[in-house]
VMD Tcl script that builds the backbone (N, CA, C; Angstrom):
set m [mol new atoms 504]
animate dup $m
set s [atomselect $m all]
$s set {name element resname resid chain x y z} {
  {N N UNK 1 A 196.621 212.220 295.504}
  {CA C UNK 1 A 197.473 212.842 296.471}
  {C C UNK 1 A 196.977 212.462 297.862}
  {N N UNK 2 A 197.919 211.800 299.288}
  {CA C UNK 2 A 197.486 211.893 300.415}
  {C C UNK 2 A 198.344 212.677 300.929}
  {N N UNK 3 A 197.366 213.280 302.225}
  {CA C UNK 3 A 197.881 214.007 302.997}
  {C C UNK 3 A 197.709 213.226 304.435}
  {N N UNK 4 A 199.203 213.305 305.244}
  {CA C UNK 4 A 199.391 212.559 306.393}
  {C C UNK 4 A 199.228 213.721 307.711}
  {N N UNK 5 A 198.808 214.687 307.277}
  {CA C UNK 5 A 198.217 215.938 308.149}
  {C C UNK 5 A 199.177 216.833 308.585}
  {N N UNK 6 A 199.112 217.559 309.668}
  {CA C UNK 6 A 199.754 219.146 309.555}
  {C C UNK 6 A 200.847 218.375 310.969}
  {N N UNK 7 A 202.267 218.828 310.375}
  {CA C UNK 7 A 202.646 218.532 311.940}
  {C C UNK 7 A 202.860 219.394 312.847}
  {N N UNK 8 A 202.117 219.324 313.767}
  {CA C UNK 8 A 201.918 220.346 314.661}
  {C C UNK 8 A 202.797 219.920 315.753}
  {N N UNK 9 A 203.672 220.997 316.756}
  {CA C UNK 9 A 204.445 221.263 317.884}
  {C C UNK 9 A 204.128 220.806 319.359}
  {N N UNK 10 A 202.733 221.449 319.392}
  {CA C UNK 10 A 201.821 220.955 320.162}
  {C C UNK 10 A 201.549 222.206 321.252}
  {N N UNK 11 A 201.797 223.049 320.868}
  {CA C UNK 11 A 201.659 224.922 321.305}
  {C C UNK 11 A 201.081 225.418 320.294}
  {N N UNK 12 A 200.243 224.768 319.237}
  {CA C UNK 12 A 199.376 226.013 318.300}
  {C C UNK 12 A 200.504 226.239 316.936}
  {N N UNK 13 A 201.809 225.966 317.135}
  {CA C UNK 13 A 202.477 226.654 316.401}
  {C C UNK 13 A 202.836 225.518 315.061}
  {N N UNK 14 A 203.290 225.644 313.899}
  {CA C UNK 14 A 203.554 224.680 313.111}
  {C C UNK 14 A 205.360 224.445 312.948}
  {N N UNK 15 A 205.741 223.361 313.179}
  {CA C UNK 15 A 207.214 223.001 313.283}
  {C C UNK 15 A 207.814 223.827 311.708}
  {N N UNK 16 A 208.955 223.712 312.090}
  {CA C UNK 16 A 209.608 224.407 310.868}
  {C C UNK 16 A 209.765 223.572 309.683}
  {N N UNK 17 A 209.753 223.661 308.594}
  {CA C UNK 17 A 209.628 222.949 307.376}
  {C C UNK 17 A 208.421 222.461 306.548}
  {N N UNK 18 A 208.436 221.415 305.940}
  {CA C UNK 18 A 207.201 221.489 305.049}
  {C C UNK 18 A 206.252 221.145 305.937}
  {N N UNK 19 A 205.040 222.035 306.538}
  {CA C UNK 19 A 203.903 221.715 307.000}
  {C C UNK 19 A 202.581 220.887 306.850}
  {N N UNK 20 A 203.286 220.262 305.747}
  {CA C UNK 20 A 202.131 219.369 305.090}
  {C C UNK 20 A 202.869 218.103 305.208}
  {N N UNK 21 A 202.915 217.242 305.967}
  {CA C UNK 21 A 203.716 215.850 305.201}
  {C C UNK 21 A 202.799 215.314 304.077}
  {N N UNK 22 A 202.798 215.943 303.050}
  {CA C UNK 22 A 202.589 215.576 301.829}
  {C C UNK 22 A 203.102 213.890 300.836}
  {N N UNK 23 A 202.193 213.047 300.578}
  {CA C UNK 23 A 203.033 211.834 300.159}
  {C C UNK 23 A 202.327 212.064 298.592}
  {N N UNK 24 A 203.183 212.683 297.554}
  {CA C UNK 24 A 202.862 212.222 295.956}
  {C C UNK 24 A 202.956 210.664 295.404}
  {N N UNK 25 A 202.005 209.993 294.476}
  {CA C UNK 25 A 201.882 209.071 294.028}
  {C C UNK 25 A 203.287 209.265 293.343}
  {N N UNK 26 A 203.704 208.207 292.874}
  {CA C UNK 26 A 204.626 207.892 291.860}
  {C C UNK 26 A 204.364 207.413 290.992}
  {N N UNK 27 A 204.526 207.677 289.776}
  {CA C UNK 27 A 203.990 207.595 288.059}
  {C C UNK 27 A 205.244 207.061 286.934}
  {N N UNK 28 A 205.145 205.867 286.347}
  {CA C UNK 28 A 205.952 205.243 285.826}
  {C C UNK 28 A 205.413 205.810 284.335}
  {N N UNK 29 A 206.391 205.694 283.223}
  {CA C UNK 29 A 206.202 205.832 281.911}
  {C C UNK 29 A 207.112 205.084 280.781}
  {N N UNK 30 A 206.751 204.465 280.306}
  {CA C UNK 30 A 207.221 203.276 279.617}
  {C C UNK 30 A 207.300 203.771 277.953}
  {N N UNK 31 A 208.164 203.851 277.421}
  {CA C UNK 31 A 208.234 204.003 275.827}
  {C C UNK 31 A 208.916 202.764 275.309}
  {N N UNK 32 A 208.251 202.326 274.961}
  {CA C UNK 32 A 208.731 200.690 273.912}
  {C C UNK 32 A 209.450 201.122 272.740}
  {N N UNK 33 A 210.516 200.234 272.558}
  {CA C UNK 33 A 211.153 200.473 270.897}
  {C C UNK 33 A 211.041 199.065 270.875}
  {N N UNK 34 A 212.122 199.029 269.589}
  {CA C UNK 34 A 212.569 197.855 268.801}
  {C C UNK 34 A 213.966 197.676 269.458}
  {N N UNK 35 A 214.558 198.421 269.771}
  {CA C UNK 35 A 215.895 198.487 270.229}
  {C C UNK 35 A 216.553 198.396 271.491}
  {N N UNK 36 A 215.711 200.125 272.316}
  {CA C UNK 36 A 215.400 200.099 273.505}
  {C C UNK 36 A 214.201 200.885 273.894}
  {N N UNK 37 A 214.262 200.576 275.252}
  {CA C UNK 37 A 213.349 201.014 275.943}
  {C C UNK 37 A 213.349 202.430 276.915}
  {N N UNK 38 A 212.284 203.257 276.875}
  {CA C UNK 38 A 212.458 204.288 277.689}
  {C C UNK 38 A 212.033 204.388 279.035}
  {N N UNK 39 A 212.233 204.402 279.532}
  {CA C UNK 39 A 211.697 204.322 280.966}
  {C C UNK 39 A 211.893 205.597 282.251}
  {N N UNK 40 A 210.609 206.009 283.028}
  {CA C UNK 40 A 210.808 207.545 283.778}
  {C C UNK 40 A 209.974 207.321 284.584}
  {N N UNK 41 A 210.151 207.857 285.923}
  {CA C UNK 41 A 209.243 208.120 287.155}
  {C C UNK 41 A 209.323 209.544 287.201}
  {N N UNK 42 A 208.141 209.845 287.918}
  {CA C UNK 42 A 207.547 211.059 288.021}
  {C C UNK 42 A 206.789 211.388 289.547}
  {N N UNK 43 A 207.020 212.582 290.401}
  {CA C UNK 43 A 206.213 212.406 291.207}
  {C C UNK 43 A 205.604 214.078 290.629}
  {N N UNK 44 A 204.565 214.403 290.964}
  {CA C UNK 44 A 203.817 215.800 291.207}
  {C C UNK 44 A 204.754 216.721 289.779}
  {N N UNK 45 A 204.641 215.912 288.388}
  {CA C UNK 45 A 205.259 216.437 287.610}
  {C C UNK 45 A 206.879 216.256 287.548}
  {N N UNK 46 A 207.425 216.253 288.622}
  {CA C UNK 46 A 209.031 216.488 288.656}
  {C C UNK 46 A 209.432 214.574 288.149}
  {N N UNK 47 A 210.486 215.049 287.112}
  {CA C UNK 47 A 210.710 214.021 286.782}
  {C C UNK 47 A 212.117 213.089 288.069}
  {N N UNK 48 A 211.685 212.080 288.395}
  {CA C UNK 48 A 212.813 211.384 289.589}
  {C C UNK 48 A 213.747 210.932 289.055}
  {N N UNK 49 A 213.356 209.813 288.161}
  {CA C UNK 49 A 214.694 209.143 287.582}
  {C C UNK 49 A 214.224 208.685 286.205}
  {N N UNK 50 A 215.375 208.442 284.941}
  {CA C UNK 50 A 215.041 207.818 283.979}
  {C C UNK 50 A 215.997 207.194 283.706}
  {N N UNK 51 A 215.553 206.019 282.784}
  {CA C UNK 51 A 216.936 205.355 282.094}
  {C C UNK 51 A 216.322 204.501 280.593}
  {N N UNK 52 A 217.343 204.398 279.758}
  {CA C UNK 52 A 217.095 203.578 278.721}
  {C C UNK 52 A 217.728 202.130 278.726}
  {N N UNK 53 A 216.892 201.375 278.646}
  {CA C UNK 53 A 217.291 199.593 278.895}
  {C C UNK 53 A 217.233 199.285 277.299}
  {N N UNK 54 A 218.221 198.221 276.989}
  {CA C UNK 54 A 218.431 197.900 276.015}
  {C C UNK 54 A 216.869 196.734 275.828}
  {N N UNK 55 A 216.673 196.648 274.625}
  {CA C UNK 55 A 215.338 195.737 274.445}
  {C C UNK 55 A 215.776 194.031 275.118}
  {N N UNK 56 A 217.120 193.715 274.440}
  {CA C UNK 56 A 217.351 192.448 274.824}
  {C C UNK 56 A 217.363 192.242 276.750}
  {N N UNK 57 A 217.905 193.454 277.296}
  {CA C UNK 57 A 217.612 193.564 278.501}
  {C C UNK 57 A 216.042 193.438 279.343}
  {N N UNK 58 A 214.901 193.535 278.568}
  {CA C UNK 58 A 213.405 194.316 278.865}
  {C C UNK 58 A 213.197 192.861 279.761}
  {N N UNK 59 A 213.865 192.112 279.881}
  {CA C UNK 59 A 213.729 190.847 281.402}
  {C C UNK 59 A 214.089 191.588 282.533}
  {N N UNK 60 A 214.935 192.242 282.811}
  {CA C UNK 60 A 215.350 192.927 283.642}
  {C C UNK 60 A 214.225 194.359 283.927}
  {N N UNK 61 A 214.029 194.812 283.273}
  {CA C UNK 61 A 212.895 195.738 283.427}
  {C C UNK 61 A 211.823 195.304 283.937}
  {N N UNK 62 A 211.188 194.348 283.365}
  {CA C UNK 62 A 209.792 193.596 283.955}
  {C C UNK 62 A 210.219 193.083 285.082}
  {N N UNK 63 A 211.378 192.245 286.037}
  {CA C UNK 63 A 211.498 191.961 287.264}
  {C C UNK 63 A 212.035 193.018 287.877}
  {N N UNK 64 A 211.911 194.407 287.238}
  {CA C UNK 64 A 212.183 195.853 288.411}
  {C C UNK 64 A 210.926 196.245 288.581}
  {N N UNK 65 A 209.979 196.491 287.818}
  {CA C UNK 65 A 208.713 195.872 288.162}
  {C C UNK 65 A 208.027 194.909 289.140}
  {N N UNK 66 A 208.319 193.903 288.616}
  {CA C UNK 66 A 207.557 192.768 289.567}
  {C C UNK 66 A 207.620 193.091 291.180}
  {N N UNK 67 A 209.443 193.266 291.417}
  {CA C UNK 67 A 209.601 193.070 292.501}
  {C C UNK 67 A 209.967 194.827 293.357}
  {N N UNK 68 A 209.882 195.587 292.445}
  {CA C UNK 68 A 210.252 197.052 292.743}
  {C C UNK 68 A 211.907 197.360 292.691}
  {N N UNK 69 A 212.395 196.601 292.606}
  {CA C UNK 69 A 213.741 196.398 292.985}
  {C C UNK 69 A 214.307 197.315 291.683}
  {N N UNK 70 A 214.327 198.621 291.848}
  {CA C UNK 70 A 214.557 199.528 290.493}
  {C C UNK 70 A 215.770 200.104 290.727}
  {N N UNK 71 A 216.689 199.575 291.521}
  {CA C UNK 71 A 218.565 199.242 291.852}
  {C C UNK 71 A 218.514 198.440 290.408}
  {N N UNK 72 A 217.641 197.846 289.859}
  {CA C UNK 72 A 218.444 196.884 288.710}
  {C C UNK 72 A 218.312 197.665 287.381}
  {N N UNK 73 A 217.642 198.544 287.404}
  {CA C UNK 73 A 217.753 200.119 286.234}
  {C C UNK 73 A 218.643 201.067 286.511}
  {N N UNK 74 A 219.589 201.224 287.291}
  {CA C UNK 74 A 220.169 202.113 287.536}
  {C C UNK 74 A 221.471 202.446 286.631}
  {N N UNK 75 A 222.326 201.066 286.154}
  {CA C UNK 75 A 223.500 200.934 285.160}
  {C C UNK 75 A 222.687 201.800 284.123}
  {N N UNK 76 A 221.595 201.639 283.309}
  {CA C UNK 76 A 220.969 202.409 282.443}
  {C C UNK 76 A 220.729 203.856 282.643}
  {N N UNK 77 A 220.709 204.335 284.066}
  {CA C UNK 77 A 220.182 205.710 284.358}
  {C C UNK 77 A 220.507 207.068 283.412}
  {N N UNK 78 A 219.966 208.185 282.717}
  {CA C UNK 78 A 220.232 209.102 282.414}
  {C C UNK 78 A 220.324 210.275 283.130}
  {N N UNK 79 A 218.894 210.712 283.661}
  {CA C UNK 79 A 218.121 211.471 284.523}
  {C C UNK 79 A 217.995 211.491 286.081}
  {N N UNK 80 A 218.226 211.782 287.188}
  {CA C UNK 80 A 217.554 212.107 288.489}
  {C C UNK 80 A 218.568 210.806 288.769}
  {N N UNK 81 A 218.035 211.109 289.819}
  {CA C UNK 81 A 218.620 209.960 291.007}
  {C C UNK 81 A 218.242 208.489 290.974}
  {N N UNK 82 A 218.806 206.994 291.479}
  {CA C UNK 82 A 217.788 205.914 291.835}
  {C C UNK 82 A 217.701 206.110 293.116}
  {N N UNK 83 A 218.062 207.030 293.944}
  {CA C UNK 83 A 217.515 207.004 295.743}
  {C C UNK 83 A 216.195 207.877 295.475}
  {N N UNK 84 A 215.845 208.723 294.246}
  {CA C UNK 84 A 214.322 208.974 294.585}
  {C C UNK 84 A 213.463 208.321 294.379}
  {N N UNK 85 A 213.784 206.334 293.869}
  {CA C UNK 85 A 212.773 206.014 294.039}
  {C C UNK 85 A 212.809 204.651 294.345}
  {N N UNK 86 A 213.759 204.247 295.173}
  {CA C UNK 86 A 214.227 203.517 295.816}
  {C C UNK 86 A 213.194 203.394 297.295}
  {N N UNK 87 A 212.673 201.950 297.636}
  {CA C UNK 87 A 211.428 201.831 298.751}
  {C C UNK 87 A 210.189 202.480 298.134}
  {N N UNK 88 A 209.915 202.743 297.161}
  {CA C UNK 88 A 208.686 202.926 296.534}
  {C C UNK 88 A 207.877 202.018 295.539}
  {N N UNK 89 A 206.948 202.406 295.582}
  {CA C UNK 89 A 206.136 201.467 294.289}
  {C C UNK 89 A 205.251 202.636 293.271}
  {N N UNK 90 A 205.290 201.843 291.864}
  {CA C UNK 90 A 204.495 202.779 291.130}
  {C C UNK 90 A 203.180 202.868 290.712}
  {N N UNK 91 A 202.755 204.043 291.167}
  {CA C UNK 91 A 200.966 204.011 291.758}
  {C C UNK 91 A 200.354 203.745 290.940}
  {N N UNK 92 A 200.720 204.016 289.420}
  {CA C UNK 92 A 200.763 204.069 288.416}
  {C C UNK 92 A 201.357 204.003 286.795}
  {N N UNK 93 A 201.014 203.322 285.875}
  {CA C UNK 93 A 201.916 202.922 284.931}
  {C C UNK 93 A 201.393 203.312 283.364}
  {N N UNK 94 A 202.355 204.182 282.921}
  {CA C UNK 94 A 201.437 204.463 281.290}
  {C C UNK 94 A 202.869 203.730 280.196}
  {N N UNK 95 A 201.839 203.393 279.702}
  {CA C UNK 95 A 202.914 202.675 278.431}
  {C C UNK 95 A 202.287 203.535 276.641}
  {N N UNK 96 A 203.673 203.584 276.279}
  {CA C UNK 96 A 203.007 204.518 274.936}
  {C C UNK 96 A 202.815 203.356 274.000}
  {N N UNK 97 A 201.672 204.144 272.458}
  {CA C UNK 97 A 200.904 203.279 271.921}
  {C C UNK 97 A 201.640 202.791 270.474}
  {N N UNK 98 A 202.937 203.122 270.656}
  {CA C UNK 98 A 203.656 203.205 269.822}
  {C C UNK 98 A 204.164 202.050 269.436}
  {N N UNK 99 A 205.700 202.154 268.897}
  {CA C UNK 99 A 206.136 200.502 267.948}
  {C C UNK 99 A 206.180 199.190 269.338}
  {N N UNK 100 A 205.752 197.801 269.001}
  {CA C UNK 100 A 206.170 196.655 269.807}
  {C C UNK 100 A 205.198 197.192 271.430}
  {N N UNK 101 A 204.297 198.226 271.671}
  {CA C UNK 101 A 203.966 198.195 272.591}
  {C C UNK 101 A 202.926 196.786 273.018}
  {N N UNK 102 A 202.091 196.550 272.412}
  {CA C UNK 102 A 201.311 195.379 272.502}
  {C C UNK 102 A 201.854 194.336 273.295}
  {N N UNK 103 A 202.985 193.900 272.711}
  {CA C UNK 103 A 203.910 193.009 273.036}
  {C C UNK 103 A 205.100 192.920 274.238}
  {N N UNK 104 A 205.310 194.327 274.657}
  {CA C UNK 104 A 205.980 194.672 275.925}
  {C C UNK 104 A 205.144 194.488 276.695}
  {N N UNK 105 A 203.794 194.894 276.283}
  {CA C UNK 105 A 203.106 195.233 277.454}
  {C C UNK 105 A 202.804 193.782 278.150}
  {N N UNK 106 A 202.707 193.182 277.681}
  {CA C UNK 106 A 202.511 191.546 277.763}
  {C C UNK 106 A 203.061 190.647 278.403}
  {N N UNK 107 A 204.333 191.565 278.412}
  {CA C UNK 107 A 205.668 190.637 279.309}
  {C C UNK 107 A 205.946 191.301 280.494}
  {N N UNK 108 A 205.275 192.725 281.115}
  {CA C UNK 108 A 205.173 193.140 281.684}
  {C C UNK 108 A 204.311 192.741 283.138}
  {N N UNK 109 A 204.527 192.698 284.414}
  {CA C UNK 109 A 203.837 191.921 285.705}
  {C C UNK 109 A 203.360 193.290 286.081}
  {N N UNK 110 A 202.666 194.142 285.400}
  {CA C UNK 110 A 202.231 195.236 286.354}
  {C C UNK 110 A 200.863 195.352 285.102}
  {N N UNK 111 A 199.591 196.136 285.492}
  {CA C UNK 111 A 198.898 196.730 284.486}
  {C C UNK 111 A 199.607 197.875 284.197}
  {N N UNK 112 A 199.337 198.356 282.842}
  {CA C UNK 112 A 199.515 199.592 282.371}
  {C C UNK 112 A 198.278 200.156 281.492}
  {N N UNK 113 A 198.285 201.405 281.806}
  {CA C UNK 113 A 197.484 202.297 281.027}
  {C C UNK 113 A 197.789 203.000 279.667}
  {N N UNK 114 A 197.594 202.356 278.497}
  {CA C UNK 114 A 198.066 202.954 277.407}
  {C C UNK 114 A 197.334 204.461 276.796}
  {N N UNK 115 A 198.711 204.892 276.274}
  {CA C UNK 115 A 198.826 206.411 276.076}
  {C C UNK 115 A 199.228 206.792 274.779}
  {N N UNK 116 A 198.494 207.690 274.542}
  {CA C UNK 116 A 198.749 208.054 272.595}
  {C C UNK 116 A 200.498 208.491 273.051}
  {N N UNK 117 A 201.386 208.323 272.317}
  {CA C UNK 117 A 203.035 208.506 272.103}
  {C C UNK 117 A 202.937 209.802 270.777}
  {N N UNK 118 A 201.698 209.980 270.081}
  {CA C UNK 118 A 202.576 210.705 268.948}
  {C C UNK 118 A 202.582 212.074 269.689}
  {N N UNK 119 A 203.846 212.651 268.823}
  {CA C UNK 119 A 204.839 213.781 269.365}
  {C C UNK 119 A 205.576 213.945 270.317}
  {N N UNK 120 A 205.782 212.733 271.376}
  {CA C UNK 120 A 206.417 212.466 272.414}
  {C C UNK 120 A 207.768 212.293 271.794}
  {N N UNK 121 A 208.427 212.401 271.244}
  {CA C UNK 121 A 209.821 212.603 270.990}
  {C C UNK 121 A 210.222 213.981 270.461}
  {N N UNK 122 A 209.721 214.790 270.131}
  {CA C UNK 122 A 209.783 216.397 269.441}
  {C C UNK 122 A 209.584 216.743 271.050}
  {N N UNK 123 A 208.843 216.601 271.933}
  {CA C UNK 123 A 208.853 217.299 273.289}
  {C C UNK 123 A 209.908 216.543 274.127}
  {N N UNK 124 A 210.402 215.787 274.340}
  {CA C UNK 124 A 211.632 214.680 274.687}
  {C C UNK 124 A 212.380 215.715 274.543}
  {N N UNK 125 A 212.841 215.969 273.219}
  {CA C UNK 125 A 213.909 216.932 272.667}
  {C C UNK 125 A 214.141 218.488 273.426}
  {N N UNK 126 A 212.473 218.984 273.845}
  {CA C UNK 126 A 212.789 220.442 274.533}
  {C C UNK 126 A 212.828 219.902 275.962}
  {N N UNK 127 A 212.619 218.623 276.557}
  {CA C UNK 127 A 212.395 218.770 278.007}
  {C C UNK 127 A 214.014 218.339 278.069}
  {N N UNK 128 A 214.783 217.583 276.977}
  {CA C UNK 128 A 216.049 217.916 277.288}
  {C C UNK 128 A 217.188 218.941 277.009}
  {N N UNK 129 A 216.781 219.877 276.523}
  {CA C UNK 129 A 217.003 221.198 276.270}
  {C C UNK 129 A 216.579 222.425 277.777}
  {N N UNK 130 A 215.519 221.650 277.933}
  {CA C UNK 130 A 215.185 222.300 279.140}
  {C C UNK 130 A 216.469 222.120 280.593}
  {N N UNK 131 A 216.246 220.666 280.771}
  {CA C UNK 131 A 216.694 220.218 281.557}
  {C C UNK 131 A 218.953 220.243 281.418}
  {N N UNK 132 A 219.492 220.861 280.353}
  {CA C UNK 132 A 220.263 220.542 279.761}
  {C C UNK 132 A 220.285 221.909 278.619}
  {N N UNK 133 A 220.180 223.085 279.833}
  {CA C UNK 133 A 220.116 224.999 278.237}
  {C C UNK 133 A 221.672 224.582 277.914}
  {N N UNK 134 A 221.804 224.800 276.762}
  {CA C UNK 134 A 222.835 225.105 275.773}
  {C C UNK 134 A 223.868 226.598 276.170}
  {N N UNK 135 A 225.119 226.287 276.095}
  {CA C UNK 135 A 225.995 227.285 276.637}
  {C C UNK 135 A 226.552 227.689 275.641}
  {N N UNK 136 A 227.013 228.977 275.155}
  {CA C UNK 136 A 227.953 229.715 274.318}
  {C C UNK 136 A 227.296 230.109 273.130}
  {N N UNK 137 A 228.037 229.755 271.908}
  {CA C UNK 137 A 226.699 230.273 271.027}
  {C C UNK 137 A 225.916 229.318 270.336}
  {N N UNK 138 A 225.585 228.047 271.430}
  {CA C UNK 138 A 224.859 227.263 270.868}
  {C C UNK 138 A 223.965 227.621 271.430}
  {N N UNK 139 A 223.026 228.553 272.249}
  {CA C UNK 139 A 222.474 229.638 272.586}
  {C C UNK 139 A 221.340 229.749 271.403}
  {N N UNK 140 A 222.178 230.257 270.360}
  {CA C UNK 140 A 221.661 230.872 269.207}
  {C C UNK 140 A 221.184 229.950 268.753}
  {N N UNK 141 A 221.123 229.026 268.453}
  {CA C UNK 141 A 220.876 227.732 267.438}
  {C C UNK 141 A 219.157 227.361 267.819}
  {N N UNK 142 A 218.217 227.442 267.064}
  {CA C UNK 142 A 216.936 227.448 267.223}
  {C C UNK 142 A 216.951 225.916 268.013}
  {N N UNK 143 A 215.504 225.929 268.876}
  {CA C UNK 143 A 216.207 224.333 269.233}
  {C C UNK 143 A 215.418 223.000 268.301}
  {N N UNK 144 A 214.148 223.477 267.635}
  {CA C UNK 144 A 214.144 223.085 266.467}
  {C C UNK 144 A 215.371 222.840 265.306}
  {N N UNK 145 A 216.783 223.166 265.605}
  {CA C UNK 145 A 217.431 223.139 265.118}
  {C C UNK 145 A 218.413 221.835 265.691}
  {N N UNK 146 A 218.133 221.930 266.996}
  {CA C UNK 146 A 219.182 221.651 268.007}
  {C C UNK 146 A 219.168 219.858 268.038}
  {N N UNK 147 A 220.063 219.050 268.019}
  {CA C UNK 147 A 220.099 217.504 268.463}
  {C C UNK 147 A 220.936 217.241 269.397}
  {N N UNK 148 A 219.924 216.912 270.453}
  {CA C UNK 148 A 220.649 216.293 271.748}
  {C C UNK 148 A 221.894 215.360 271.265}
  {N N UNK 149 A 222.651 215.180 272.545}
  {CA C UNK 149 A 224.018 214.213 272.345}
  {C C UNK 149 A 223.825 212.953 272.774}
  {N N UNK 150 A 222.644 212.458 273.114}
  {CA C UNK 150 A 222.065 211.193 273.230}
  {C C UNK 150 A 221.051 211.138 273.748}
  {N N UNK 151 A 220.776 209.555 272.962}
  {CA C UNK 151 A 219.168 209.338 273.021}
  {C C UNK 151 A 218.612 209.813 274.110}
  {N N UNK 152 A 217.242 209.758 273.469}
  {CA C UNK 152 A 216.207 210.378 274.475}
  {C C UNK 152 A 215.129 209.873 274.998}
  {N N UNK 153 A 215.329 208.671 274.591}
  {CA C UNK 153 A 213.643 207.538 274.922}
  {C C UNK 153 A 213.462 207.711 276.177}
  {N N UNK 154 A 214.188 207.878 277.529}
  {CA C UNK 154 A 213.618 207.789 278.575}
  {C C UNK 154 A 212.864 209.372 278.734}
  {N N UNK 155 A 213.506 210.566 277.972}
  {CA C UNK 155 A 212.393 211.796 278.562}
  {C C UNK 155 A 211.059 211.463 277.452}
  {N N UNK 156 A 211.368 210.862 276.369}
  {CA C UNK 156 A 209.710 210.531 275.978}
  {C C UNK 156 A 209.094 209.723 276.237}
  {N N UNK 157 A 209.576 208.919 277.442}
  {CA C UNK 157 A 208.958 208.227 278.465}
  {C C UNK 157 A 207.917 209.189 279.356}
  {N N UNK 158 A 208.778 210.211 279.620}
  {CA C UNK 158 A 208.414 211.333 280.733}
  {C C UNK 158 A 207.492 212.538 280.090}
  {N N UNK 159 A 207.513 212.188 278.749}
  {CA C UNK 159 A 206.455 213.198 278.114}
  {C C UNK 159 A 205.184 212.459 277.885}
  {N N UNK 160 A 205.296 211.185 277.964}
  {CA C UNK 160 A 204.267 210.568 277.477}
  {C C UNK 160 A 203.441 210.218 279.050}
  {N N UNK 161 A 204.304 210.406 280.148}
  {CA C UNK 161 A 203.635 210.469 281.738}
  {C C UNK 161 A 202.917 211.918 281.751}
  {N N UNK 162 A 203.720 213.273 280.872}
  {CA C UNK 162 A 202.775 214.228 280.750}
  {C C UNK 162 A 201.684 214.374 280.105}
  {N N UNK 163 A 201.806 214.185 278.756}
  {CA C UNK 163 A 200.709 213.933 277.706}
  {C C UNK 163 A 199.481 213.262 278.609}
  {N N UNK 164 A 200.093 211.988 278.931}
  {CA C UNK 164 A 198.733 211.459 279.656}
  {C C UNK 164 A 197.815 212.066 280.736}
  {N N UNK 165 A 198.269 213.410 280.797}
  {CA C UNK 165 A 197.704 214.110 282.080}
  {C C UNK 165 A 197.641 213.416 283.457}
  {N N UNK 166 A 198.469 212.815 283.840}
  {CA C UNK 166 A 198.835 212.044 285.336}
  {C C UNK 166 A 198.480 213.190 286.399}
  {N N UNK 167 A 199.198 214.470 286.004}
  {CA C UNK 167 A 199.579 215.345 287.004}
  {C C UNK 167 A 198.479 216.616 286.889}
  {N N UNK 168 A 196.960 216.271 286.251}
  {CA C UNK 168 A 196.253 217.427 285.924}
  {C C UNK 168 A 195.446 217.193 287.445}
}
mol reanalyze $m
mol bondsrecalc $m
mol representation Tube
mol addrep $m
């Protein structure tokens, strides 16, 4: 975490709004398939944006990477915005240890930090439950019970940025 200091008025007093210009790292999370790919940024926990790229696409992923240019993930987007992370770079990169990771990781122009993946899709499932409560009497329906209406690789992208403790 940096801090760019207190902005002060210049009478003692602190200007109105966030008093900290606070700058959070940004935290990438990568879930490899066979099929597709999951992909999520994260700042201070809050998830920014996610999207799932098709595998035959994962050229396009690695030059949103290379060059930051993460306008070229956006057709894929599920989750959050691409203006939250648009002019940024990622401070950080976890890739899960799961199927074809070896091999993504490889084609990838950034380091990554690999991350145990198991159970990252059973928590995928409540952070989109979370993000996405159930209305009427699907309410009732245990969410152990419950199946999202589409895939979810990019929030077990974003569980596997938690798992890894990024944000402890």
């Amino acid at each position: 975490m940096r801090y760019a200091g207190i902005r002060n008025s210049g009478c003692g007093c602190i200007r109105a709004g966030n008093p900290w210009n606070v700058v959070f790292s940004m935290i990438a999370g990568i879930d490899p398939g066979r099929r597709k790919t999951g992909v999520a940024f994260a700042e201070a926990g809050r998830l920014l944006f996610s999207a799932i790229v098709p595998s035959d696409k994962s050229g396009v992923l690695a030059a949103a990477f290379k060059c930051g240019n993460w306008k070229l993930l956006e057709q894929w987007g599920k989750e959050g915005s691409i203006e939250n992370i648009l002019g940024r770079a990622a401070d950080k990169v976890y890739i899960g240890t799961g199927t074809s990771s070896k091999d993504f990781q490889a084609g990838l122009p950034v380091s990554c930090e690999r991350a145990d993946e198991y159970g990252t899709t059973l928590e995928a499932r409540n952070i989109y439950w979370q993000l996405h409560p159930p209305c009427g009497l699907r309410k009732l329906i245990p969410v152990s019970l419950r199946t999202p209406p589409r895939e979810i690789d990019d929030l077990a992208a974003y569980a596997i940025i938690l798992k890894a403790g990024a944000f402890d």
